[in-house]
N, C-alpha and C positions, 0 to 999 in steps of 0.2 A: 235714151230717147224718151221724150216726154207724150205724156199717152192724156186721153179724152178719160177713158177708164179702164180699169185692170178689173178684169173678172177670173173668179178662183174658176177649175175645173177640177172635177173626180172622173179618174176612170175604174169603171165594177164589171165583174163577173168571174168567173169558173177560171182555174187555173188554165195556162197551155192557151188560151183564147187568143191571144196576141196582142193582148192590151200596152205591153209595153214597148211591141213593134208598131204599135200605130203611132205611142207618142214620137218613136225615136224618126218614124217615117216623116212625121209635121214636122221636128223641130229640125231634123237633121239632113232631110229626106235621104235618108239612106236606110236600107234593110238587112237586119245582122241576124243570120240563119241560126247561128250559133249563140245560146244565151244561157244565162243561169236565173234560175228560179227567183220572182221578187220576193225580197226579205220586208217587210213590212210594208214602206211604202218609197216609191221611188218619184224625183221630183224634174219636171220640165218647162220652161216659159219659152213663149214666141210673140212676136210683136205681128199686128191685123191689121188691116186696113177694112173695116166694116163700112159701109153706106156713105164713105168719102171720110170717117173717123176714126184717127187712129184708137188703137185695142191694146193692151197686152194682157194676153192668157198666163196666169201660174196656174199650171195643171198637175196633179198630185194621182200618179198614178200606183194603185192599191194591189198585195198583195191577193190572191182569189183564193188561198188557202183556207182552210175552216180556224185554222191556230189560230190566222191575225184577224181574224173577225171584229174581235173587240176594237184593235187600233182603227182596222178600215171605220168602223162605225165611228169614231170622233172623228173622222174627215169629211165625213156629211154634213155639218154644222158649215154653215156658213159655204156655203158651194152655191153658184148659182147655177151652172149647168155640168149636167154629167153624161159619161157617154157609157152606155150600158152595151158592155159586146158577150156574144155568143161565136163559136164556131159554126158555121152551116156545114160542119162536117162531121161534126159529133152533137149528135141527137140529145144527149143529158145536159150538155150546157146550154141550149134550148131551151131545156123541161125547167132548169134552175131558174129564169128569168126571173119568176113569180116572187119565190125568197130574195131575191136583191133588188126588186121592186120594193118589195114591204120592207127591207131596212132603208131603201131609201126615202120613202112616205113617211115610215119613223122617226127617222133620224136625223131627216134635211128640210130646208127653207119649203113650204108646201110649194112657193112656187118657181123652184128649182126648174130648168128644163135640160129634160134629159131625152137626149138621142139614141136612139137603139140601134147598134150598129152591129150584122152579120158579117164577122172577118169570114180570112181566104175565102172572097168569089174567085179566086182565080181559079181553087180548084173543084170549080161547082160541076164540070163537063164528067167528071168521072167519080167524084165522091161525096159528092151534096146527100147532108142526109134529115136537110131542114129545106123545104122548099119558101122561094122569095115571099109566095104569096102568103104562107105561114107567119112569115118575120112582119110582114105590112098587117093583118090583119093583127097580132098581137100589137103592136105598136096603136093601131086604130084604137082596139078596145082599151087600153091603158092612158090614152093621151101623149102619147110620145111622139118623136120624131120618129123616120126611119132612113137607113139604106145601108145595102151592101158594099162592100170596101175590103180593100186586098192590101194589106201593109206591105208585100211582096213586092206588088207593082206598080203600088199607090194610087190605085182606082179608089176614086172618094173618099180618100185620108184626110184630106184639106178639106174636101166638101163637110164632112161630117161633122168639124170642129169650128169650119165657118159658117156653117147654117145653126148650129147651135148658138152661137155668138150674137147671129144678126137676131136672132129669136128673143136670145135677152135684150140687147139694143131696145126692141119693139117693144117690150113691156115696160122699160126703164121708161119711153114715149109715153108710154100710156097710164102710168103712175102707179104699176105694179108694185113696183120695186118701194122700198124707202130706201136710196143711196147713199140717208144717213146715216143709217147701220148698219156699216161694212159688216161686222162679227157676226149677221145674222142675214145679211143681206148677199154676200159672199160678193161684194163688189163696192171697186175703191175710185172716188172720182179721181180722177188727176189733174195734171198743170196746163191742160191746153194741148195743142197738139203745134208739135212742131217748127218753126218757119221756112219753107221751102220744101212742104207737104212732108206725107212719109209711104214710104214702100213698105216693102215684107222684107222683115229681118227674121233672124232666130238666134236663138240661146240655149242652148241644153245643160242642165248640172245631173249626171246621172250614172246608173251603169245599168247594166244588163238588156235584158231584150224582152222575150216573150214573158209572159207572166201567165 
């Protein structure tokens, strides 16, 4: 399927977070309880329909381990938007936000935009140990997006990776971007978009689940 433009995606933070249940949730929409740990890094595309313009997302979703640090850190070159998740259930992947802020200010497009995404709300009734207005007010002081999102039950899985999207869109409008270099830009023009419009497709090349 022929795309407007292809934008890279990274997703960061803390092992167990369920970064790789979000991607498999968007591409696959299905949620796989049972998973193995990400080995470096693990890869997903889906095709958008942004502001009446077809998209397609390669999104490269990273290891949270301390080991693969180094690899996660050459995935930030060239990324235009990234989804930055904590658990709202364990308080240290919270606290961690700050360090995978600073490698991504290091290490990526300054004007990458990145989404801060709080997984399982689903089980915020009995174990939330990050409260919402926490997650919104970090997100305010940093410049980010925010919201909470449940790969479980796919409460703002899609919102989180399409409001991210439409956000590049907006800046690509407003001359943010140079779309002339994709390797720095993390975004590839394409052929036009389709004839006889385009829906929401998906693609997955991958394995495992939570990361």
């Amino acid at each position: 399927m022929s795309y407007d433009y292809l934008f890279k995606y990274i997703i960061i933070g803390d092992t167990g977070v369920g970064k790789s249940c979000l991607l498999l949730q968007f591409t696959d929409k299905r949620f796989q309880p049972v998973h193995d740990v990400t080995i470096g890094v693990d890869f997903g595309a889906h095709m958008a329909t942004i502001d009446g313009r077809p998209i397609k997302l390669h999104i490269w979703d990273t290891a949270g381990q301390e080991a693969f640090r180094s690899i996660t850190r050459s995935y930030y070159r060239g990324a235009a938007g990234a989804l930055l998740v904590y658990d709202i259930t364990r308080r240290e992947t919270f606290n961690h936000l700050a360090n995978w802020l600073e490698d991504a200010r290091q290490y990526a497009n300054a004007n990458m935009t990145i989404m801060l995404v709080g997984n399982k709300s689903d089980l915020a009734d009995h174990r939330r140990a990050v409260s919402k207005e926490e997650g919104e007010q970090f997100a305010k002081e940093n410049g980010l997006l925010f919201l909470e999102a449940s790969a479980r039950t796919a409460q703002n899985v899609e919102e989180a990776f399409i409001r991210t999207a439409s956000k590049i869109l907006q800046k690509i409008q407003e001359g943010v971007f140079d779309v002339s270099n994709e390797s720095s830009s993390g975004i590839k023009v394409g052929y036009g978009r389709p004839q006889g419009g385009s829906g929401l497709g998906a693609i997955a090349q991958r394995g495992g689940c939570c990361s």
